[in-house]
mmCIF file as gemmi writes it, N, C-alpha and C atoms, coordinates in Angstrom:
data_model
loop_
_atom_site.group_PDB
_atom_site.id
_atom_site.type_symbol
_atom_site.label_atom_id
_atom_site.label_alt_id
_atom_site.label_comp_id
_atom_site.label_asym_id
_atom_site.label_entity_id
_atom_site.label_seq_id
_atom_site.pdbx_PDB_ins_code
_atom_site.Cartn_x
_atom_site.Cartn_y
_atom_site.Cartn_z
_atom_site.occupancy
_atom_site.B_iso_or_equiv
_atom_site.pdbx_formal_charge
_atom_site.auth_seq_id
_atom_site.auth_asym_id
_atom_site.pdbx_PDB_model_num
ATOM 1 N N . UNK Axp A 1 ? 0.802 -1.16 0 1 0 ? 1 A 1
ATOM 2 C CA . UNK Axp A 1 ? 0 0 0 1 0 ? 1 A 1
ATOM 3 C C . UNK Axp A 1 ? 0.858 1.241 0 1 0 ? 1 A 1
ATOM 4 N N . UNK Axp A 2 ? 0.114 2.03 -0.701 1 0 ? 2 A 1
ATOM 5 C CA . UNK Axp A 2 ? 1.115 3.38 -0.8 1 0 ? 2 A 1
ATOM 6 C C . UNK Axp A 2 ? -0.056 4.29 -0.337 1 0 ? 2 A 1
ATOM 7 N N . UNK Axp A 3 ? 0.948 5.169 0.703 1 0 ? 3 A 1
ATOM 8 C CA . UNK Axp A 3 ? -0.125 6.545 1.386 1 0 ? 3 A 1
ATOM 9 C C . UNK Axp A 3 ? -0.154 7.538 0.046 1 0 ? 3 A 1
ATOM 10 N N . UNK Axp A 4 ? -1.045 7.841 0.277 1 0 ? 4 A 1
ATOM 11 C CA . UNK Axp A 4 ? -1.684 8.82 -0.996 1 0 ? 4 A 1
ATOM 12 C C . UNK Axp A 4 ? -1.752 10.228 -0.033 1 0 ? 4 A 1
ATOM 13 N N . UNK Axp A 5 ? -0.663 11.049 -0.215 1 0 ? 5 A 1
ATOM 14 C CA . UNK Axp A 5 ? -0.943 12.808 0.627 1 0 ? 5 A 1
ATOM 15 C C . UNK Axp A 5 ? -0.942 13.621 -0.139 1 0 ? 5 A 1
ATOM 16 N N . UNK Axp A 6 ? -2.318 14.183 0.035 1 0 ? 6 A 1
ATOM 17 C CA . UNK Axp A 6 ? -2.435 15.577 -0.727 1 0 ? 6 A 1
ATOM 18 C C . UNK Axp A 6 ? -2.627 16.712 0.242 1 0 ? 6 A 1
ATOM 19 N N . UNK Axp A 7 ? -1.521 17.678 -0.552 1 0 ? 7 A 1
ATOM 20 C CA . UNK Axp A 7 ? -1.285 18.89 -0.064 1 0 ? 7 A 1
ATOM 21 C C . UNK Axp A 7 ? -2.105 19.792 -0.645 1 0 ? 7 A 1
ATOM 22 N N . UNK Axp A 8 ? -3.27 20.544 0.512 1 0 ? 8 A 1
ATOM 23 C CA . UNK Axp A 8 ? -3.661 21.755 -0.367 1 0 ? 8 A 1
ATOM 24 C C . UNK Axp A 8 ? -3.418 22.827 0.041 1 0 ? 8 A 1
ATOM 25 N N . UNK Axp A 9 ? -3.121 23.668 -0.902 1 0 ? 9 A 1
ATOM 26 C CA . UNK Axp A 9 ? -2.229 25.498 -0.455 1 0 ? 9 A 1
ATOM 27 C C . UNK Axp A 9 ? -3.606 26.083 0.13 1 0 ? 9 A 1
ATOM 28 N N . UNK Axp A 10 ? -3.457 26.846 0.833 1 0 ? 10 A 1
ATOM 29 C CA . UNK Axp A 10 ? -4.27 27.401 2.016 1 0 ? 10 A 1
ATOM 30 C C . UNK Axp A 10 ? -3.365 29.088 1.94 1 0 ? 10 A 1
ATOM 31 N N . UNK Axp A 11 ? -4.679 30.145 2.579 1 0 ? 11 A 1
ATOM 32 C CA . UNK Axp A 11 ? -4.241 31.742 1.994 1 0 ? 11 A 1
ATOM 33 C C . UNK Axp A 11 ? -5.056 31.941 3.747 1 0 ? 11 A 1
ATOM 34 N N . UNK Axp A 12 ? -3.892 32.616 4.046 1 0 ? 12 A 1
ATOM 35 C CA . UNK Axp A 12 ? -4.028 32.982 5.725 1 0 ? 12 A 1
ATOM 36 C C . UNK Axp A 12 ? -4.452 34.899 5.337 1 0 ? 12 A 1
ATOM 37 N N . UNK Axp A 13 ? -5.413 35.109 5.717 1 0 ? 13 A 1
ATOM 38 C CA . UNK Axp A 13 ? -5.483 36.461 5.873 1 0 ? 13 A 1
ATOM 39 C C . UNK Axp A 13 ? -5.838 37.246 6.936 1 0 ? 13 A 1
ATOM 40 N N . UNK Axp A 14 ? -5.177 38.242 7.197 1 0 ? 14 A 1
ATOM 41 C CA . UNK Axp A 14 ? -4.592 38.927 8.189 1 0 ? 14 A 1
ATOM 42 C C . UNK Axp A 14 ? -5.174 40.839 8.507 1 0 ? 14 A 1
ATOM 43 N N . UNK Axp A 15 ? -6.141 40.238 9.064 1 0 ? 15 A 1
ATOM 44 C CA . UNK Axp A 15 ? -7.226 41.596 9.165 1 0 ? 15 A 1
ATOM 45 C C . UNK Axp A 15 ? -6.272 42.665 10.042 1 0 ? 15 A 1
ATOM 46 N N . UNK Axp A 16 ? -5.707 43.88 9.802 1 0 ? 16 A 1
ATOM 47 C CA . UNK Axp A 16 ? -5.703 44.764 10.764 1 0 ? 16 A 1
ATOM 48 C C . UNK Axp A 16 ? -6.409 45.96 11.148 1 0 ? 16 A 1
ATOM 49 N N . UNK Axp A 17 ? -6.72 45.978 12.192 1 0 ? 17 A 1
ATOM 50 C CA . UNK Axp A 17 ? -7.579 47.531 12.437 1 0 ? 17 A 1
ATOM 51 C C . UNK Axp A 17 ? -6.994 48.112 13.365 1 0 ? 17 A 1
ATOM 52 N N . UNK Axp A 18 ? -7.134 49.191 13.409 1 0 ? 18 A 1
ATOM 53 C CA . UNK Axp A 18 ? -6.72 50.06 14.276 1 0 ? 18 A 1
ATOM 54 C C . UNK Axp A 18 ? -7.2 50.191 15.779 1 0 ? 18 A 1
ATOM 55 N N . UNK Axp A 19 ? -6.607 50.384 16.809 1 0 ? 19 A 1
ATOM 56 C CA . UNK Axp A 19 ? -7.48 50.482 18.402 1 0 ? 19 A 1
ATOM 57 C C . UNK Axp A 19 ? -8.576 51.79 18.241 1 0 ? 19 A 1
ATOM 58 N N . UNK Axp A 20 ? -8.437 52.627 17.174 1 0 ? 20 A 1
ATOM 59 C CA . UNK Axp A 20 ? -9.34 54.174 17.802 1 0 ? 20 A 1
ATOM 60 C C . UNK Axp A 20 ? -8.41 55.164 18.349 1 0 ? 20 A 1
ATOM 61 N N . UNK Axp A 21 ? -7.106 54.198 18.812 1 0 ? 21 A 1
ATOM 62 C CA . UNK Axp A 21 ? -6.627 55.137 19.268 1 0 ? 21 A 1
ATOM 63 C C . UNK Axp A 21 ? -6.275 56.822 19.029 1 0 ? 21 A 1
ATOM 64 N N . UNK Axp A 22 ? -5.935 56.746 17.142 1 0 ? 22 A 1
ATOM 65 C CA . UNK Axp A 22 ? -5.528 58.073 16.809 1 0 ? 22 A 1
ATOM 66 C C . UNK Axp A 22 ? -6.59 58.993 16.519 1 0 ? 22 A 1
ATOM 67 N N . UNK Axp A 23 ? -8.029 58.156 16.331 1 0 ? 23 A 1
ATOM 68 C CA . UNK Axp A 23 ? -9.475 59.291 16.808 1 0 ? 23 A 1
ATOM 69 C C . UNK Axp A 23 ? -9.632 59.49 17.981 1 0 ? 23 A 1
ATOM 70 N N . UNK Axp A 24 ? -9.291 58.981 18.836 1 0 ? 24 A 1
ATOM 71 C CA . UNK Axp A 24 ? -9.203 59.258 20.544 1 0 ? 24 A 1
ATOM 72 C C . UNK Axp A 24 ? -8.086 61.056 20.508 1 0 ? 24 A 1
ATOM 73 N N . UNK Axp A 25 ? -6.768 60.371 19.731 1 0 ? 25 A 1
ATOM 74 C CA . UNK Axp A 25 ? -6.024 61.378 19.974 1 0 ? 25 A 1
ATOM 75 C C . UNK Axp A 25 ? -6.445 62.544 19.26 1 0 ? 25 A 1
ATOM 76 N N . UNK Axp A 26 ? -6.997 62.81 18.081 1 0 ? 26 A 1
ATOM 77 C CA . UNK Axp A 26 ? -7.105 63.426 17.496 1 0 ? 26 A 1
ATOM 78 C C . UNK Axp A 26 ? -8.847 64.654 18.484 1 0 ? 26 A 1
ATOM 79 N N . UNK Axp A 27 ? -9.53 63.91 18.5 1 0 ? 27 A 1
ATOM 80 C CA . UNK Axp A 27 ? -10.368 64.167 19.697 1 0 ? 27 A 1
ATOM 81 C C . UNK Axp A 27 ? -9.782 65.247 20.702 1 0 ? 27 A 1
ATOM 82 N N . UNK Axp A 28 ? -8.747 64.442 21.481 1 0 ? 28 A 1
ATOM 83 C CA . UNK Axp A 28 ? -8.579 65.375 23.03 1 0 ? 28 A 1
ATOM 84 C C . UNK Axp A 28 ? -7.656 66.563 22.089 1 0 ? 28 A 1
ATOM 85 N N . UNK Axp A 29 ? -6.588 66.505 20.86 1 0 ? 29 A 1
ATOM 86 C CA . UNK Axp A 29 ? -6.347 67.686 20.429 1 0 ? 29 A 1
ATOM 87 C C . UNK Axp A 29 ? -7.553 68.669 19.628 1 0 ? 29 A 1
ATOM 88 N N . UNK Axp A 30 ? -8.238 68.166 19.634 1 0 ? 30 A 1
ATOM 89 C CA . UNK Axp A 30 ? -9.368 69.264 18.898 1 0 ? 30 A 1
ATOM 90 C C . UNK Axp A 30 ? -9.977 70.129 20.299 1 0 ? 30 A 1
ATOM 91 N N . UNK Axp A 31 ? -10.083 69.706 21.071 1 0 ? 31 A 1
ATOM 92 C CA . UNK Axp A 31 ? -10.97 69.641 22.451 1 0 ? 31 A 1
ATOM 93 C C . UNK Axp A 31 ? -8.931 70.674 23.24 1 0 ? 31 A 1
ATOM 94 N N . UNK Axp A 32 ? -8.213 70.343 22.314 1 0 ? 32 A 1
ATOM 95 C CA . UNK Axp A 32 ? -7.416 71.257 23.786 1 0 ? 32 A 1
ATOM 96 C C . UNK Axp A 32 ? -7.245 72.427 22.822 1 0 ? 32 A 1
ATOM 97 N N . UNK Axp A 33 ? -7.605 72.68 21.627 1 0 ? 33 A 1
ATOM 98 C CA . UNK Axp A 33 ? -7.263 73.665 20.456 1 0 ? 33 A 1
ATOM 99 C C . UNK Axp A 33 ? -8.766 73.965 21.194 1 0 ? 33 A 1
ATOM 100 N N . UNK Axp A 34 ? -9.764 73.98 20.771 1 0 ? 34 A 1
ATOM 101 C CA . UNK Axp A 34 ? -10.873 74.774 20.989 1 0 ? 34 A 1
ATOM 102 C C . UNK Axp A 34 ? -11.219 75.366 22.466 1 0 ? 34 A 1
ATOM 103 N N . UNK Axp A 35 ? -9.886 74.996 23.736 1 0 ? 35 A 1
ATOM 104 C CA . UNK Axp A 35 ? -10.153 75.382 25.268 1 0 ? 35 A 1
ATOM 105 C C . UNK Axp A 35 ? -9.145 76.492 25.125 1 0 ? 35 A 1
ATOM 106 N N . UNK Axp A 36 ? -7.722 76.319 24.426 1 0 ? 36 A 1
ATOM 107 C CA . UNK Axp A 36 ? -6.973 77.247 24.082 1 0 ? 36 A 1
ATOM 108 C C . UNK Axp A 36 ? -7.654 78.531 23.669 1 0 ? 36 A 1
ATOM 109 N N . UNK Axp A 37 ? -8.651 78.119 22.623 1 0 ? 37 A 1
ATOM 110 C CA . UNK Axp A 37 ? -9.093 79.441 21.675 1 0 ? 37 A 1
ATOM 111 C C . UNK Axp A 37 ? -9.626 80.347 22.694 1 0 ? 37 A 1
ATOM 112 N N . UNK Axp A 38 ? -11.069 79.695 23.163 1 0 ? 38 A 1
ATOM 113 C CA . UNK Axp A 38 ? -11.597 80.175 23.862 1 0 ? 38 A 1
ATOM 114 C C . UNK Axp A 38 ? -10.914 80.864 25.246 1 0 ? 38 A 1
ATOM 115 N N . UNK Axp A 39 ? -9.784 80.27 25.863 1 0 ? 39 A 1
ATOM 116 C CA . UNK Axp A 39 ? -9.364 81.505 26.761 1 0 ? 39 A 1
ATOM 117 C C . UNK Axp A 39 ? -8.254 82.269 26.022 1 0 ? 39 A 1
ATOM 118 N N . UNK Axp A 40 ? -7.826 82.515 24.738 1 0 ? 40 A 1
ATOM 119 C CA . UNK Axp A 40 ? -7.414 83.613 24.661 1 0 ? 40 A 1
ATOM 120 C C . UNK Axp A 40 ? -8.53 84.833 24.088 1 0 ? 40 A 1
ATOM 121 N N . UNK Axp A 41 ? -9.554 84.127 23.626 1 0 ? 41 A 1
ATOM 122 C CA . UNK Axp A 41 ? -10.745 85.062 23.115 1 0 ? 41 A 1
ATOM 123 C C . UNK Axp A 41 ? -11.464 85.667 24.381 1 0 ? 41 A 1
ATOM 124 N N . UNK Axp A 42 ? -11.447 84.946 25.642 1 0 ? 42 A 1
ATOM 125 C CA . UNK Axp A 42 ? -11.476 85.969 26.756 1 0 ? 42 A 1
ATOM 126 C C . UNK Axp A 42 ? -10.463 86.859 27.408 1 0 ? 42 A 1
ATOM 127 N N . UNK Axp A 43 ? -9.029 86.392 27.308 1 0 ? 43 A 1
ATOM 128 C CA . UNK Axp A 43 ? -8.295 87.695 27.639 1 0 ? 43 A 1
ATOM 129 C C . UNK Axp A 43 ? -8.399 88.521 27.099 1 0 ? 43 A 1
ATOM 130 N N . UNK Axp A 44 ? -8.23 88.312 25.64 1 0 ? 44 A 1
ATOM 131 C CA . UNK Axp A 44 ? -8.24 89.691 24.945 1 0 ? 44 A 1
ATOM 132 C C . UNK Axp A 44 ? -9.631 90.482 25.378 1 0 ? 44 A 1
ATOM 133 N N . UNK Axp A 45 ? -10.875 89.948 25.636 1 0 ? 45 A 1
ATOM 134 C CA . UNK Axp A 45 ? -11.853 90.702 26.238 1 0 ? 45 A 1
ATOM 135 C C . UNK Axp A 45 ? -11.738 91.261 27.223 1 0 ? 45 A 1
ATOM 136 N N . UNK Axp A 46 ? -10.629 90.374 28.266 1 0 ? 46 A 1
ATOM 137 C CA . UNK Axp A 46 ? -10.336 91.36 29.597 1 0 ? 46 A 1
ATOM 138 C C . UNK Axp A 46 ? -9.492 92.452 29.331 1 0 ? 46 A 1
ATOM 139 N N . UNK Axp A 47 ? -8.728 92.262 28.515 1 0 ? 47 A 1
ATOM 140 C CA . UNK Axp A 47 ? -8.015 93.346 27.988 1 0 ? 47 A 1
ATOM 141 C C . UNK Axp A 47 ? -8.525 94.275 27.854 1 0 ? 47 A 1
ATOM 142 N N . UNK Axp A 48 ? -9.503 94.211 26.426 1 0 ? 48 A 1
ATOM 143 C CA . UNK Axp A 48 ? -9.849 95.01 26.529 1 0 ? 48 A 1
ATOM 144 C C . UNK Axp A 48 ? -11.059 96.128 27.271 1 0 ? 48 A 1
ATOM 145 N N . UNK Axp A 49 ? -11.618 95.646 28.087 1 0 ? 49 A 1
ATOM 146 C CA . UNK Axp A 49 ? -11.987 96.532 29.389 1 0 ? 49 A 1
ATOM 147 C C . UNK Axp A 49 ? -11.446 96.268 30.318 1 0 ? 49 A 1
ATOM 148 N N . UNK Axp A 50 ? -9.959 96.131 30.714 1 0 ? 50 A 1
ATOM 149 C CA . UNK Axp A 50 ? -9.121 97.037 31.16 1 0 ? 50 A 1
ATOM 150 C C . UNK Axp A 50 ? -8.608 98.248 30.591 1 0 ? 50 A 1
ATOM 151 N N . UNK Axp A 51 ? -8.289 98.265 29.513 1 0 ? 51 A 1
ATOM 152 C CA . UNK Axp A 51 ? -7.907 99.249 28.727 1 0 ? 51 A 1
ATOM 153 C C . UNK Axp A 51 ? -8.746 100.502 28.467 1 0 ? 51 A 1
ATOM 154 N N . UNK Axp A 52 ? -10.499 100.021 28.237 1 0 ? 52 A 1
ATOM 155 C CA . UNK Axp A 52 ? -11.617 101.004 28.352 1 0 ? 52 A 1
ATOM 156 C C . UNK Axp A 52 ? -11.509 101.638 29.612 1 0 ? 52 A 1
ATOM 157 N N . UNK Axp A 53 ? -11.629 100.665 30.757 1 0 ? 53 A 1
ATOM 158 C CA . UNK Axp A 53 ? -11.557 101.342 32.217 1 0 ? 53 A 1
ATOM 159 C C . UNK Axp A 53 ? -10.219 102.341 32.718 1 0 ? 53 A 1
ATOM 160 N N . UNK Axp A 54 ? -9.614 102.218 31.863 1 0 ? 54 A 1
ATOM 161 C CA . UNK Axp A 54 ? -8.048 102.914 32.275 1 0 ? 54 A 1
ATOM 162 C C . UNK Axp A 54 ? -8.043 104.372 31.622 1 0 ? 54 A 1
ATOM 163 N N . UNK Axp A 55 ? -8.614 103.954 30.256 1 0 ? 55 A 1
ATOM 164 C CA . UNK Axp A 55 ? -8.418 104.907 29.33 1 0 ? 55 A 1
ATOM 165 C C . UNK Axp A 55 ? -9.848 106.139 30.291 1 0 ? 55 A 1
ATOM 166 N N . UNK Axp A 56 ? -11.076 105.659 30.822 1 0 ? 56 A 1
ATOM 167 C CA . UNK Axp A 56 ? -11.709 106.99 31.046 1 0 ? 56 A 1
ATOM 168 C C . UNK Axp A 56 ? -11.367 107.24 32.836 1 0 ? 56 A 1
ATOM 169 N N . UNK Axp A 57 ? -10.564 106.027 33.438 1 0 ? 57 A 1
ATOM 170 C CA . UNK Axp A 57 ? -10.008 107.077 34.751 1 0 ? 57 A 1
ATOM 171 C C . UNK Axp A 57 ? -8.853 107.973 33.839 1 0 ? 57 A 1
ATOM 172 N N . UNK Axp A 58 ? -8.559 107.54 33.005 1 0 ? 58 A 1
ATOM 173 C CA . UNK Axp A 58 ? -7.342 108.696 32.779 1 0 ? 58 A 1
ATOM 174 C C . UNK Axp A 58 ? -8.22 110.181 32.099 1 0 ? 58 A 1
ATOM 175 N N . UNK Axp A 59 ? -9.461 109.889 31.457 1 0 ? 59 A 1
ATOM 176 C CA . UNK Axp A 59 ? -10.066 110.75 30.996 1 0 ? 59 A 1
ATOM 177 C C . UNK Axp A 59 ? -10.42 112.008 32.361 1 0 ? 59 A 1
ATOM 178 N N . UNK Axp A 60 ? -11.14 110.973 33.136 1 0 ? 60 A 1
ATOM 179 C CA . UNK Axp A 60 ? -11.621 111.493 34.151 1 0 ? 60 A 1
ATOM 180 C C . UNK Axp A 60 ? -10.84 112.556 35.031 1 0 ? 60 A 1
ATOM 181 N N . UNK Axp A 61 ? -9.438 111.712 35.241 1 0 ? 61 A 1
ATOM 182 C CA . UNK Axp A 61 ? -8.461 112.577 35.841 1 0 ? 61 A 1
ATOM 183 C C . UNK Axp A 61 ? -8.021 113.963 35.124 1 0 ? 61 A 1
ATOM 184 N N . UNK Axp A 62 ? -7.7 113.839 33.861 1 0 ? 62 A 1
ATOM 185 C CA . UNK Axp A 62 ? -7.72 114.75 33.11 1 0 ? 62 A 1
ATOM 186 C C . UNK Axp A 62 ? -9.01 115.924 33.243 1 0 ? 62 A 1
ATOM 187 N N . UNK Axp A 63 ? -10.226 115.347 33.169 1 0 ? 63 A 1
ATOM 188 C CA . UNK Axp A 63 ? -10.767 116.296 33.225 1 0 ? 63 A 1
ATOM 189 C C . UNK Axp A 63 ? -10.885 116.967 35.218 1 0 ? 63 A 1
ATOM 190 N N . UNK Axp A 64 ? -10.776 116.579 35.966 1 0 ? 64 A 1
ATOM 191 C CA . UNK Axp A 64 ? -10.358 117.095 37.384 1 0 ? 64 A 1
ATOM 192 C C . UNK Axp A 64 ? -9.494 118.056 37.214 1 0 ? 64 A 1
ATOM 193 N N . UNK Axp A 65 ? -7.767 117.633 36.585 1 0 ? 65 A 1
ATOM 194 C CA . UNK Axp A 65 ? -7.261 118.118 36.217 1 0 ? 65 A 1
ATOM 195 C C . UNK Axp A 65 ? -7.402 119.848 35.606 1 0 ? 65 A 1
ATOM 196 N N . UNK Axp A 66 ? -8.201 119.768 34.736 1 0 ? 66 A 1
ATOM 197 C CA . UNK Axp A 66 ? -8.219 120.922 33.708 1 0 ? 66 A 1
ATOM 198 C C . UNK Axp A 66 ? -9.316 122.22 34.89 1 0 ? 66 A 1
ATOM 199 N N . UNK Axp A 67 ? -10.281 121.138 35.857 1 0 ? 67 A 1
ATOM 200 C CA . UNK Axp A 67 ? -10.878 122.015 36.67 1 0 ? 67 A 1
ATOM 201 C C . UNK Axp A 67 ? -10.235 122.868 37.257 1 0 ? 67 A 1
ATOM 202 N N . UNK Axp A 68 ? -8.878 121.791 38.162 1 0 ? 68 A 1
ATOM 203 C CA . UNK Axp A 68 ? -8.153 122.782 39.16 1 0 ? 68 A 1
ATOM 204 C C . UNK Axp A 68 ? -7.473 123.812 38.148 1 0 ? 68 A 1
ATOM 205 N N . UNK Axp A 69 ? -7.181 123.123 37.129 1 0 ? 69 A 1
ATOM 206 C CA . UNK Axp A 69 ? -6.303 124.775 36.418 1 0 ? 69 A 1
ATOM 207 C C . UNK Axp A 69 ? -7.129 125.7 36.644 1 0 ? 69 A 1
ATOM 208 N N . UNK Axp A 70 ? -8.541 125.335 35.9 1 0 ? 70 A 1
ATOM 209 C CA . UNK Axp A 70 ? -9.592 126.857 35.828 1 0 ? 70 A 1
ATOM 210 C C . UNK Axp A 70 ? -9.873 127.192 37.03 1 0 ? 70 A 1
ATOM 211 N N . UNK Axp A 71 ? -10.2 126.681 37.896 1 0 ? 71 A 1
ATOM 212 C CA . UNK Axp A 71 ? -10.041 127.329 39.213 1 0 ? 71 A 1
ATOM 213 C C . UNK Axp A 71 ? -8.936 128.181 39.96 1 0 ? 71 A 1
ATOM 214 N N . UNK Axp A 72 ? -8.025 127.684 39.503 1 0 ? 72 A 1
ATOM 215 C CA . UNK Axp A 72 ? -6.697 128.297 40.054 1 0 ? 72 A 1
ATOM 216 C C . UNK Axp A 72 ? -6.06 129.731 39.313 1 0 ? 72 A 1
ATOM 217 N N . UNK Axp A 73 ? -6.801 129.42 37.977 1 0 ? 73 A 1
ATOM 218 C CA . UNK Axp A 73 ? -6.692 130.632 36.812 1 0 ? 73 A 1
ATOM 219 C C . UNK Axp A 73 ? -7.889 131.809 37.438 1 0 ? 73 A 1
ATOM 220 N N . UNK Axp A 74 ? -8.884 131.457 37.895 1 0 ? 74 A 1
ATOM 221 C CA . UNK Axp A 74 ? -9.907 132.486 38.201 1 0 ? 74 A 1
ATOM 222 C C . UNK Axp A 74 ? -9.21 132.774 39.68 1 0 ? 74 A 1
ATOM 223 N N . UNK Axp A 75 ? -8.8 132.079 40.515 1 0 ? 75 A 1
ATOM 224 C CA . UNK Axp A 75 ? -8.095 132.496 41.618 1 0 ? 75 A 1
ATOM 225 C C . UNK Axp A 75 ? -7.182 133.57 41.515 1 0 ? 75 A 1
ATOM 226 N N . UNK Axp A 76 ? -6.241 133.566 40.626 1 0 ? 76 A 1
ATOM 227 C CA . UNK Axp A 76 ? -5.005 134.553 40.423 1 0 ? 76 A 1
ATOM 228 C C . UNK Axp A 76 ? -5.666 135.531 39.723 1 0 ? 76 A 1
ATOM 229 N N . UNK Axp A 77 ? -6.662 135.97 38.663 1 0 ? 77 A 1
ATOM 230 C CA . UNK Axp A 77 ? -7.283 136.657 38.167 1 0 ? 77 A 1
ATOM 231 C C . UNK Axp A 77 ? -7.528 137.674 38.815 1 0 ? 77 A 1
ATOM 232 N N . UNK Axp A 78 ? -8.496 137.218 40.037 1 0 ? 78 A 1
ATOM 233 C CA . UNK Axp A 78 ? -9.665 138.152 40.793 1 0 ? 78 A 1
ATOM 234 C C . UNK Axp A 78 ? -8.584 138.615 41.948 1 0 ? 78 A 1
ATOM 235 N N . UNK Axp A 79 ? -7.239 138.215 42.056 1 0 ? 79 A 1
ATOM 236 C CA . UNK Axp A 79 ? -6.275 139.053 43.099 1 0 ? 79 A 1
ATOM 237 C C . UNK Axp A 79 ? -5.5 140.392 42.24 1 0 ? 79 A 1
C-alpha cells in the first residue's frame, strides 16, 4: 500500500484595524485647540476693558485736572 498525501495550499489572511486610538487622539487635540481658543478670546476681552476702564479714569483725571487749572486761573485773576 502506498499513502496517498495531498497537499492543499491554504491563503491565511490577516485583518488589521486600528485600536481608535488616533481618533481618541485626534479628539482630546481638537478639544485642547478649541479650550486654548476660547481663553485667549477671553483675555483679549479682559483686555480690553481694562484698557476702556483705564483709558476713562485717565479721561476722568484729566478732566479734574483741567478744573483745578480753571479754578486756580480764576483764583489769580480776581487778586
Amino acid at each position: 500500500m502506498s499513502d496517498n498525501v495531498t497537499e492543499t495550499p491554504h491563503t491565511t489572511v490577516i485583518e488589521r484595524r486600528g485600536s481608535g486610538a488616533g481618533i481618541l487622539i485626534g479628539i482630546v487635540l481638537l478639544i485642547a485647540v478649541a479650550v486654548g481658543a476660547f481663553y485667549l478670546f477671553n483675555r483679549s476681552q479682559n483686555d480690553n476693558i481694562r484698557t476702556d476702564a483705564i483709558s476713562g479714569a485717565a479721561k476722568d483725571v484729566g478732566d479734574s485736572a483741567k478744573k483745578v487749572g480753571d479754578s486756580a486761573q480764576k483764583a489769580t485773576d480776581g487778586n
